[in-house]
N, C-alpha and C positions, 0 to 999 in steps of 0.2 A: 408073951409074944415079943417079935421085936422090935424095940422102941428108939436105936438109933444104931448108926451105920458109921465108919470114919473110912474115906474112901484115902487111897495113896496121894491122887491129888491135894488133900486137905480138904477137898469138899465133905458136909455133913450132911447127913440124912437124917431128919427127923420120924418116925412112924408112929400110928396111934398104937399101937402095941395088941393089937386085936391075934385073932387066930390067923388071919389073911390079910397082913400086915400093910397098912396106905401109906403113906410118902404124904406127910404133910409138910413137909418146909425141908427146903436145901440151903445151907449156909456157905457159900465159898469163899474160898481164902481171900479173896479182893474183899471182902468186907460185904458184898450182896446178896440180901434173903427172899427168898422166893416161897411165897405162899402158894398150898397146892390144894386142889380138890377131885373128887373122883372116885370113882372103884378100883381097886388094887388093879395096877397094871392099865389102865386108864387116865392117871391122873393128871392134871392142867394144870399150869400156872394161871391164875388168878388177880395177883400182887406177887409184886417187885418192888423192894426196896434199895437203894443204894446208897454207899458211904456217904455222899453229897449231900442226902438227905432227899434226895427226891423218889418219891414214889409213883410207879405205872401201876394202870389195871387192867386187866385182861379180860377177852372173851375169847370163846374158843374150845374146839377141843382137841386133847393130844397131839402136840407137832402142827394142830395148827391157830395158834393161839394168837391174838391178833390183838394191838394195845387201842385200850379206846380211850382213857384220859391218861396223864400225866400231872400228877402236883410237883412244882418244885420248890426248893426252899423261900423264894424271895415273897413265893404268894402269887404266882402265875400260874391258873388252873389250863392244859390243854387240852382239845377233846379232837378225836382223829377216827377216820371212817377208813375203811379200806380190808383187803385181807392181807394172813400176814404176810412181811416183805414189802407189801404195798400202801401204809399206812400214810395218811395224808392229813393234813389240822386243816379240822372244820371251823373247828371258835378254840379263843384265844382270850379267858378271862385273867385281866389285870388288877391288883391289889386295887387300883385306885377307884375302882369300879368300871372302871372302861372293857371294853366288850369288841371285840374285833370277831368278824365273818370271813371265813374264806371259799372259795368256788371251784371247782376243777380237782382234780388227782394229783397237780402235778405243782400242788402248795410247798407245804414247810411238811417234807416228809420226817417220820419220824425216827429216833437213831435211839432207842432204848432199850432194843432187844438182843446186845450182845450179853 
């Protein structure tokens, strides 16, 4: 079956190579991997990683996939409530151990899903 895909853009498609082939991970040319899960024709992103080094997680499904944390490099964990488009940071864990809360929809929205 088919196990991987090279689009004209330079985006790549990974599949598990079955008979009813899934899209598990998209590689685009900017350097960012998108982890995918699902039934063939269904599938969601999960995890996002980017060249930065930072990685989002997703909930959701198909088209509407919605980020609920974010790790970045420095060691600031985000965590964000909302649907997607509407994505807002609940808490806000700092390397140092410090812990910040936030309240309302209309916090430190989140900018991770281009």
């Amino acid at each position: 079956g088919l196990v991987r895909c090279e689009a004209p853009s330079g985006t790549v498609f990974i599949y598990d190579g079955e008979p009813r082939p899934r899209c598990l991970r998209k590689e685009m040319p900017c350097g960012t991997v998108a982890y995918l899960e699902g039934e063939m024709g269904a599938e969601h992103v999960v995890r996002r990683e980017k060249p930065n080094g930072a990685v989002g997680y997703f909930e959701g499904e198909e088209g509407a996939e919605h980020l609920v944390r974010l790790e970045r490099p420095c060691g600031e964990v985000q965590y964000f409530e909302g649907e997607k488009g509407a994505e807002h940071m609940v808490q806000k864990d700092l390397p140092c151990g410090e812990v910040a809360y936030f309240e309302g929809e209309r916090g430190a929205l989140a900018k991770f899903n281009d």
